[in-house]
NUKOLKOL-62931 format. One record per residue (C-alpha): residue number from 1; residue in one letter; chain; x, y, z. Coordinates in nm, 2 decimals, always signed. Last residue first. Example, Ala and Ser with C-alpha at 12.3 -4.5 7.8 and 13.67 -1.06 7.14 Angstrom:
BEGIN
(2,"s","A",(+1.37,-0.11,+0.71)) (1,"a","A",(+1.23,-0.45,+0.78)) 
REM end
This chain:
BEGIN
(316,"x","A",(+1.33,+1.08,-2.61)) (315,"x","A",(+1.58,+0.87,-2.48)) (314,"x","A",(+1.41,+0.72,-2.20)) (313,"x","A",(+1.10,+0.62,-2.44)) (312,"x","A",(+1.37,+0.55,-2.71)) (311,"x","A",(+1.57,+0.30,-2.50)) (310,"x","A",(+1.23,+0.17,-2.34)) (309,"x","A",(+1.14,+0.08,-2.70)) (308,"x","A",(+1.43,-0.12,-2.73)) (307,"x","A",(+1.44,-0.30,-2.47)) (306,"x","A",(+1.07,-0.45,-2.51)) (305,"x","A",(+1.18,-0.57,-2.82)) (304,"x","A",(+1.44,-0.74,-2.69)) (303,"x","A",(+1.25,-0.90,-2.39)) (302,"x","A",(+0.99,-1.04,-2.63)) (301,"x","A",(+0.61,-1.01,-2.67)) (300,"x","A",(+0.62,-0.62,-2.67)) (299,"x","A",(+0.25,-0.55,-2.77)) (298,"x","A",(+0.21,-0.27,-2.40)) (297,"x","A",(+0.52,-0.16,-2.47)) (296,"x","A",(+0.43,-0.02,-2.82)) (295,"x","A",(+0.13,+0.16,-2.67)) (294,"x","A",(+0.34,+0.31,-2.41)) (293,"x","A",(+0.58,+0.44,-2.71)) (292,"x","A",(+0.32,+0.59,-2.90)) (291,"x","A",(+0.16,+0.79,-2.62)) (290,"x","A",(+0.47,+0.93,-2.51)) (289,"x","A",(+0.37,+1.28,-2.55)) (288,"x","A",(+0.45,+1.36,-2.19)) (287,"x","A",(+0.68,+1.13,-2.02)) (286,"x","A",(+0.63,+1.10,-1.62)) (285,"x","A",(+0.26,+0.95,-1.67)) (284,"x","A",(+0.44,+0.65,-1.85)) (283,"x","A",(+0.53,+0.53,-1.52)) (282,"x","A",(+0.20,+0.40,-1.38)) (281,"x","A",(+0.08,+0.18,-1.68)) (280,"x","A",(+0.49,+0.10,-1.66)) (279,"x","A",(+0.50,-0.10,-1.40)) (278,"x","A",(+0.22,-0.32,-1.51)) (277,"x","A",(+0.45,-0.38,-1.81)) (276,"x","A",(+0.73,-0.44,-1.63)) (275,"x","A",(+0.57,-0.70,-1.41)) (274,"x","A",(+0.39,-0.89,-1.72)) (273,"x","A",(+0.74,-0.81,-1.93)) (272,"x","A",(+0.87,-1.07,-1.67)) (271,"x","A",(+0.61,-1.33,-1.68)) (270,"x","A",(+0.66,-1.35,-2.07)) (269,"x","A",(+1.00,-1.27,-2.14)) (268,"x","A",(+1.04,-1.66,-1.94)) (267,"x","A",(+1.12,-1.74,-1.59)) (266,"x","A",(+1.08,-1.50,-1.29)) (265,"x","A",(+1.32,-1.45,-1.02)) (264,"x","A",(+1.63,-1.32,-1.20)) (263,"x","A",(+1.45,-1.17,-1.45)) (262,"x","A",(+1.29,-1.00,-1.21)) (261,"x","A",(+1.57,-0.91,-1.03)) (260,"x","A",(+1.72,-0.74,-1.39)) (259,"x","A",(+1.40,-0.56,-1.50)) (258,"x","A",(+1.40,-0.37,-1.11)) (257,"x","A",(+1.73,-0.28,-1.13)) (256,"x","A",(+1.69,-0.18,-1.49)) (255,"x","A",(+1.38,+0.08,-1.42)) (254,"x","A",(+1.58,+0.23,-1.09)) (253,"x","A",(+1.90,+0.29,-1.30)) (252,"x","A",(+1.64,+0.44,-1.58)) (251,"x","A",(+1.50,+0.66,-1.30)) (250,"x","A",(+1.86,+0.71,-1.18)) (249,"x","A",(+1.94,+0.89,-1.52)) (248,"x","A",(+1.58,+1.07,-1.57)) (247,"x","A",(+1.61,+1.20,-1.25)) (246,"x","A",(+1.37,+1.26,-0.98)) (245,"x","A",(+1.38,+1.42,-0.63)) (244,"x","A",(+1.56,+1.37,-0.29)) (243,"x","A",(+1.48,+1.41,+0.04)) (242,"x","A",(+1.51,+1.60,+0.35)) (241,"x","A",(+1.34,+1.59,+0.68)) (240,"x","A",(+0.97,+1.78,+0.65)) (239,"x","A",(+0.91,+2.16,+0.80)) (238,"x","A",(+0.93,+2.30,+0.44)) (237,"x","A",(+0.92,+2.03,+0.13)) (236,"x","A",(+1.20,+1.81,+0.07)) (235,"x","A",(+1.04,+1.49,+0.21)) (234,"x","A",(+0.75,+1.54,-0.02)) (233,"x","A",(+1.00,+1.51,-0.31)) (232,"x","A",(+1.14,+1.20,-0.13)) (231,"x","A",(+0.78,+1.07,-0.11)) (230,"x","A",(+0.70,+1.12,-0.46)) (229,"x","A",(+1.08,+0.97,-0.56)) (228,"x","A",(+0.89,+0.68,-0.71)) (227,"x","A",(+0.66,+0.91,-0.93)) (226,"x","A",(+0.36,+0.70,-1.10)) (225,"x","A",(+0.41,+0.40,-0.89)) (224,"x","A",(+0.44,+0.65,-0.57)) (223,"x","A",(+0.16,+0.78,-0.67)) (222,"x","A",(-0.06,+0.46,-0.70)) (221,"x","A",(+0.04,+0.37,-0.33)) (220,"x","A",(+0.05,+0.69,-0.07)) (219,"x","A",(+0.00,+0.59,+0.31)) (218,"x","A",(+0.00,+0.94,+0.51)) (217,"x","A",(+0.11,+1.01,+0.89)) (216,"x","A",(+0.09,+1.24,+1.19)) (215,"x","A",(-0.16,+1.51,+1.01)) (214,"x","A",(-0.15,+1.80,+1.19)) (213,"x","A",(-0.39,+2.04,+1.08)) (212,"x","A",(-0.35,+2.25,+0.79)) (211,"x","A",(-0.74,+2.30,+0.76)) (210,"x","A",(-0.76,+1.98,+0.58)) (209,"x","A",(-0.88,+2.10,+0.27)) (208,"x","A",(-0.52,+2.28,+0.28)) (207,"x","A",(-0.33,+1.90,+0.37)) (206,"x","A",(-0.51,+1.78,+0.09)) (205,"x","A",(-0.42,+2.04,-0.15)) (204,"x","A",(-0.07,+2.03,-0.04)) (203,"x","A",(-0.08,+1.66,-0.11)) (202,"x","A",(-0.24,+1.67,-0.41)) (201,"x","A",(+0.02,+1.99,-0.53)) (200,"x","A",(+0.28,+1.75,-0.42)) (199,"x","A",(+0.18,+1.45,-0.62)) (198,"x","A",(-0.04,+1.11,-0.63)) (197,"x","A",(-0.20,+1.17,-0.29)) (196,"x","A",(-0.57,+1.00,-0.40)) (195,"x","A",(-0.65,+0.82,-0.06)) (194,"x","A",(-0.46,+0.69,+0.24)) (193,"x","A",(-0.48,+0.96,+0.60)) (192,"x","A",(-0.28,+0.78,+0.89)) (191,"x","A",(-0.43,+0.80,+1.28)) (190,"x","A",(-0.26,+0.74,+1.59)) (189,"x","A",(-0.57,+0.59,+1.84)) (188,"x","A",(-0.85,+0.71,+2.04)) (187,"x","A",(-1.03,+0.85,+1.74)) (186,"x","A",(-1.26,+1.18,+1.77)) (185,"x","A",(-1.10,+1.49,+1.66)) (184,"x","A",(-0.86,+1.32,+1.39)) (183,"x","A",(-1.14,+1.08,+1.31)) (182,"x","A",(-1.42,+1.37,+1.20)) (181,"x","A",(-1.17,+1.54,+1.03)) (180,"x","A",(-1.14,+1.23,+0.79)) (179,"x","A",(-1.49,+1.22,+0.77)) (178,"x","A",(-1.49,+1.58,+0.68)) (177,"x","A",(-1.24,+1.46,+0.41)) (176,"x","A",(-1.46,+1.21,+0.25)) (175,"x","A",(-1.31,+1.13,-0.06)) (174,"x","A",(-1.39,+1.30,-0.41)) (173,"x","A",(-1.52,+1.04,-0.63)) (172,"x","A",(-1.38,+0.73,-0.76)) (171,"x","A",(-1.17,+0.46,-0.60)) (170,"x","A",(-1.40,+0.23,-0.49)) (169,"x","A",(-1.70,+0.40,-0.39)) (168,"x","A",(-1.95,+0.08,-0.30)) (167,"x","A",(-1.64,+0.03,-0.04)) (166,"x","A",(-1.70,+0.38,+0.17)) (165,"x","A",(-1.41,+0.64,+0.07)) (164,"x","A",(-1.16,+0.78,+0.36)) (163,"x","A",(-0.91,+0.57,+0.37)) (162,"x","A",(-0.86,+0.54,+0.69)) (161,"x","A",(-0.51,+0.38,+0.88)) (160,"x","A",(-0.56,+0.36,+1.23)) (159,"x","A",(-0.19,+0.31,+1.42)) (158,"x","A",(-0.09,+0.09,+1.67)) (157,"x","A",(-0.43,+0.03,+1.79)) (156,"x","A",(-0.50,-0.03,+2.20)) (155,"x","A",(-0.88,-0.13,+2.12)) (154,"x","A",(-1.23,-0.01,+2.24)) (153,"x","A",(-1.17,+0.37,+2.01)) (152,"x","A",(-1.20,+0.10,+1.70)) (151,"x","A",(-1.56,-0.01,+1.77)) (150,"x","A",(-1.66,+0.36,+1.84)) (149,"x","A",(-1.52,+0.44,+1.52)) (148,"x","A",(-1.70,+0.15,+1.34)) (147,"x","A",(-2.02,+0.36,+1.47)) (146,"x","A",(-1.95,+0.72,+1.36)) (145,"x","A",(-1.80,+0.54,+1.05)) (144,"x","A",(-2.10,+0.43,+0.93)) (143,"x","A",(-2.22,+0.73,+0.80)) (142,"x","A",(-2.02,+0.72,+0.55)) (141,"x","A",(-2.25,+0.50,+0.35)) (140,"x","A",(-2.26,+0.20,+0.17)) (139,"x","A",(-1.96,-0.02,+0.34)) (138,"x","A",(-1.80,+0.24,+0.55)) (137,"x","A",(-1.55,+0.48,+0.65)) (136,"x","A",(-1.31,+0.26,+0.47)) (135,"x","A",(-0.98,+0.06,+0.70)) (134,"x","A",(-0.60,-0.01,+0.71)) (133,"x","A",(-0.58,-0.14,+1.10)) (132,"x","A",(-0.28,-0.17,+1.28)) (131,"x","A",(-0.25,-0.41,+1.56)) (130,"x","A",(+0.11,-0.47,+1.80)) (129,"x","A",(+0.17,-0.86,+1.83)) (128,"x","A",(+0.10,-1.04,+2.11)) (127,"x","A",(-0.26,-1.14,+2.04)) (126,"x","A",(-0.48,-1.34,+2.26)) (125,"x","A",(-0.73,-1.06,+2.37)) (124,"x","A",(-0.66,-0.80,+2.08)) (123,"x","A",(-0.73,-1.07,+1.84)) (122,"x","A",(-1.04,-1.16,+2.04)) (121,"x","A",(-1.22,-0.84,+2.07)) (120,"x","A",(-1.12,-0.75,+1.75)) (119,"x","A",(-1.37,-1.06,+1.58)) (118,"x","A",(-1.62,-0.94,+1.81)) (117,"x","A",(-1.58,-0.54,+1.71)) (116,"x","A",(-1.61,-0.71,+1.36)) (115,"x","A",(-1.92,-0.94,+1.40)) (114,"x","A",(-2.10,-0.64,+1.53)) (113,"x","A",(-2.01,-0.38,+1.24)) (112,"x","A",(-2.12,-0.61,+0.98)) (111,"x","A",(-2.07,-0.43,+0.69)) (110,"x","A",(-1.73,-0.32,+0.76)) (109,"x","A",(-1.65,-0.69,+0.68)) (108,"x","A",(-1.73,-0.63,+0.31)) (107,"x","A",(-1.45,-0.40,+0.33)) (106,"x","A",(-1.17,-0.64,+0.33)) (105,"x","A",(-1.33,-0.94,+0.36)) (104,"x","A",(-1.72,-1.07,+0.39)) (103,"x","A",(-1.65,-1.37,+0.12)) (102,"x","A",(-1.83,-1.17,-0.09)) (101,"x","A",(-1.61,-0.81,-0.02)) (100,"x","A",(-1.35,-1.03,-0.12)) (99,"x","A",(-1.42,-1.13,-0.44)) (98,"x","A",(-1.59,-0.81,-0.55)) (97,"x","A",(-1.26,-0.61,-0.49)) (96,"x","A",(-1.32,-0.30,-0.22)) (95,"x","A",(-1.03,-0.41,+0.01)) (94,"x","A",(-1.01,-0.18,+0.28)) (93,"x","A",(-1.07,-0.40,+0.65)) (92,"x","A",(-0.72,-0.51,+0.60)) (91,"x","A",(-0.50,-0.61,+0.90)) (90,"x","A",(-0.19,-0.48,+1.03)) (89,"x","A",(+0.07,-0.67,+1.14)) (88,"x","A",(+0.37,-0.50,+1.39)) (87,"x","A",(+0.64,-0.70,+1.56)) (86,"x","A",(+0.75,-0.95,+1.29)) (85,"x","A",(+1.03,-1.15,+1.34)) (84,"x","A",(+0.95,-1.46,+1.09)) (83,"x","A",(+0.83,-1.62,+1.42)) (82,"x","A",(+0.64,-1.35,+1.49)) (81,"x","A",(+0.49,-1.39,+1.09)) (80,"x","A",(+0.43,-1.74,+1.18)) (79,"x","A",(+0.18,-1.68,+1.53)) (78,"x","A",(-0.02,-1.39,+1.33)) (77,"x","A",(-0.10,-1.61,+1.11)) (76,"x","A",(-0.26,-1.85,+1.34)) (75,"x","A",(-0.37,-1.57,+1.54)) (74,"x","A",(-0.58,-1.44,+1.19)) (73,"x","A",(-0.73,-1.78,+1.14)) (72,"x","A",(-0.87,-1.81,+1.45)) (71,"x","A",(-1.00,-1.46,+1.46)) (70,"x","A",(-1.16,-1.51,+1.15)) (69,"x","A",(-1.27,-1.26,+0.89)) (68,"x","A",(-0.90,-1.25,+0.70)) (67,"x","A",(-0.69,-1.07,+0.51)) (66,"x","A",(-0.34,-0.99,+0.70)) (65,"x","A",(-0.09,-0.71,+0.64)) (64,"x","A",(+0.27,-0.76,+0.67)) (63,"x","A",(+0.46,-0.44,+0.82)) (62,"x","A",(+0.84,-0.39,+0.66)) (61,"x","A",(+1.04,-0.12,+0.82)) (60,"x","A",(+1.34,-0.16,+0.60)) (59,"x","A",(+1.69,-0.25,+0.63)) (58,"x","A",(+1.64,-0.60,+0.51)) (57,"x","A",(+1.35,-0.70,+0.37)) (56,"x","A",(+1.42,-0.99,+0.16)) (55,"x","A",(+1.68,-1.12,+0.45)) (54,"x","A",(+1.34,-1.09,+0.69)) (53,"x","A",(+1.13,-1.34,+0.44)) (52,"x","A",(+0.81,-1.17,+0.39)) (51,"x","A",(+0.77,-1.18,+0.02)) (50,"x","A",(+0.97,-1.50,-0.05)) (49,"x","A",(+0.73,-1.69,+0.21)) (48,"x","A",(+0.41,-1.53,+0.01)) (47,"x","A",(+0.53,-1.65,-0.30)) (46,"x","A",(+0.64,-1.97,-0.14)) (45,"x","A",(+0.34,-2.09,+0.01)) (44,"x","A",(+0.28,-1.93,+0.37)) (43,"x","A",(+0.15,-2.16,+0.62)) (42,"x","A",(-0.05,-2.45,+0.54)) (41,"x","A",(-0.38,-2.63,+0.58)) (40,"x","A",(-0.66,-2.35,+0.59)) (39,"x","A",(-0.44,-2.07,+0.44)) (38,"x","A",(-0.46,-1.73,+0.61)) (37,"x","A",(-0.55,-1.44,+0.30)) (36,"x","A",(-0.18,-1.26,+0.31)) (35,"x","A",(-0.21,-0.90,+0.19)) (34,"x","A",(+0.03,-0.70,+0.03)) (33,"x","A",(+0.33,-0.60,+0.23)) (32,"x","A",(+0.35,-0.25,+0.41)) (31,"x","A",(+0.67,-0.04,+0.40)) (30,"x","A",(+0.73,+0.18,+0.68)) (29,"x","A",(+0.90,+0.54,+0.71)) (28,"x","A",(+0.95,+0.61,+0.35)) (27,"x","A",(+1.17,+0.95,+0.39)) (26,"x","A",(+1.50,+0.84,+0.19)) (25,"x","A",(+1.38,+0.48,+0.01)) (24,"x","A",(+1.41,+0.64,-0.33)) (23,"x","A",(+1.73,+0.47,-0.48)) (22,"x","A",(+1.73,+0.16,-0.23)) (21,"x","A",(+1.43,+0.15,-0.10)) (20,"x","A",(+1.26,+0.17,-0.41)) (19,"x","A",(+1.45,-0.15,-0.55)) (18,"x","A",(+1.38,-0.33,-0.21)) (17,"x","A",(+1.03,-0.30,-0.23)) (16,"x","A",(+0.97,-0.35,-0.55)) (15,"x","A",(+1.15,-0.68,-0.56)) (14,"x","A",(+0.98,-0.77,-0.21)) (13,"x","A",(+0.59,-0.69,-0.34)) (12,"x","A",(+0.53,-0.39,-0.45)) (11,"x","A",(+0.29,-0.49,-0.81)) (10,"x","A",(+0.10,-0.76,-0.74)) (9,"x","A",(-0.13,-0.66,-0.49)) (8,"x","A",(-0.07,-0.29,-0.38)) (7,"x","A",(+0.01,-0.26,-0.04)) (6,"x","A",(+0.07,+0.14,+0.04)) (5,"x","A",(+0.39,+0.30,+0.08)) (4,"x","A",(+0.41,+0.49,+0.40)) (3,"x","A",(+0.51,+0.85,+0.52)) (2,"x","A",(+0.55,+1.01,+0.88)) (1,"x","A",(+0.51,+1.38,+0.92)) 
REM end
């Protein structure tokens, strides 16, 4: 079993990345970079330069993942991040936000099934990088993965990453697993479940509803936020290399490594209790009771203050 950390926009860009790899990195196979939308008159601007620079992602198996309905575009792209080194992209065909799915992005370009087996048809003709793609089982209806998986079964894919909920879905609802069944007897190419594994009775639930079949790979994101040593946990369980678990000492280590390079990075409390913050919609899951506390994070205006009710949060 091969595990991933999902892109999350935002939130595990290079400072998360290299944080978690450090004290949870044992068992995360590949790290995938939040989108890059191609630019019509420039590369990368410096955000997204800092994000996939290779000394920012050293030791790790970093993929960059591209946004995009053009083929031109995407080659250009492509061209600069094989200069940057990198040998794998994957492209996004799962994005379910309303501005995207409008510009016929990310999910919205599962709706046009035609334009997309096109627009694949000439990445994988002039490309020379290896092609992952991060996809929905549709747009409205899952239904419409018998016919995007005919699409995908034309091209030489690295790996087929589903996630198996149709856009107008989002996030909610049970996903699709019989869709999911569907690929793993069907697709051409390596496949990689992504979709609600947030913990190890998820994940042994999923693997159950599965049938216990052989899954080659899973992409967790928003569990990983919640528990970063989710994968090392998974990593420990029977038949799977070895990993570590959680402790409330290297937690905080974790929590201060990340506060200090953003503070290094970032000026003023402001855009640096933003990250921390946002980090800690997902970590306050781990501390039962801490109801007060999170609330009293989320008003922290100052860096002090801040401090000080993470001190009782990780004391308590």
């Amino acid at each position: 079993m091969r595990f991933y950390l999902a892109p999350l926009e935002g939130i595990t860009g290079y400072i998360y990345r290299n944080a978690l790899h450090d004290f949870y990195g044992e068992g995360i196979d590949k790290y995938f970079m939040p989108f890059l939308a191609p630019h019509t008159k420039r590369s990368f601007n410096a955000k997204e330069k800092n994000d996939i620079l290779p000394e920012h992602n050293k030791g790790m198996y970093t993929v960059p993942q591209v946004l995009t309905n053009s083929a031109k575009d995407f080659l250009r792209i492509e061209k600069d991040l094989r200069a940057f080194g990198y040998e794998e992209i994957n492209i996004n065909l799962g994005c379910p936000s309303g501005t995207v799915v409008s510009k016929g992005r990310g999910a919205g370009f599962l709706a046009e099934p035609e334009k997309l087996d096109q627009f694949l048809e000439e990445v994988f003709t002039k490309t020379e990088a290896k092609i992952s793609l991060k996809t929905r089982i549709g747009f409205d209806e899952p239904e419409e993965f018998y016919r995007l998986l005919e699409i995908y079964n034309k091209y030489p894919l690295k790996e087929l990453i589903i996630h198996p909920r149709v856009r107008q879905e989002l996030y909610k609802g049970k996903p699709h697993l019989e869709t999911f069944c569907y690929a793993m007897e069907h697709s051409t190419n390596p496949l990689c479940y992504n979709g609600d594994i947030v913990s190890k009775e998820s994940y042994v639930n999923l693997l159950a509803e599965l049938g216990n079949k052989e899954v080659p790979a899973v992409m967790i994101g928003r569990g990983v936020l919640k528990n970063p040593a989710l994968i090392s946990e998974l990593a420990e369980m029977p038949g799977i290399k070895a990993g570590v678990g959680l402790e409330k000492e290297k937690l905080r280590a974790f929590h201060d490594r990340l506060l200090a390079d953003y503070q290094s990075v970032l000026s003023g409390d402001k855009n640096v209790l933003f990250k921390m913050k946002e980090l800690w919609s997902y970590l306050i899951e781990l501390f039962p009771g801490a109801e007060k506390e999170a609330k009293a994070i989320r008003k922290t205006e100052r860096l002090s203050e801040y401090q000080a009710v993470v001190n009782r949060v990780f004391m308590d």
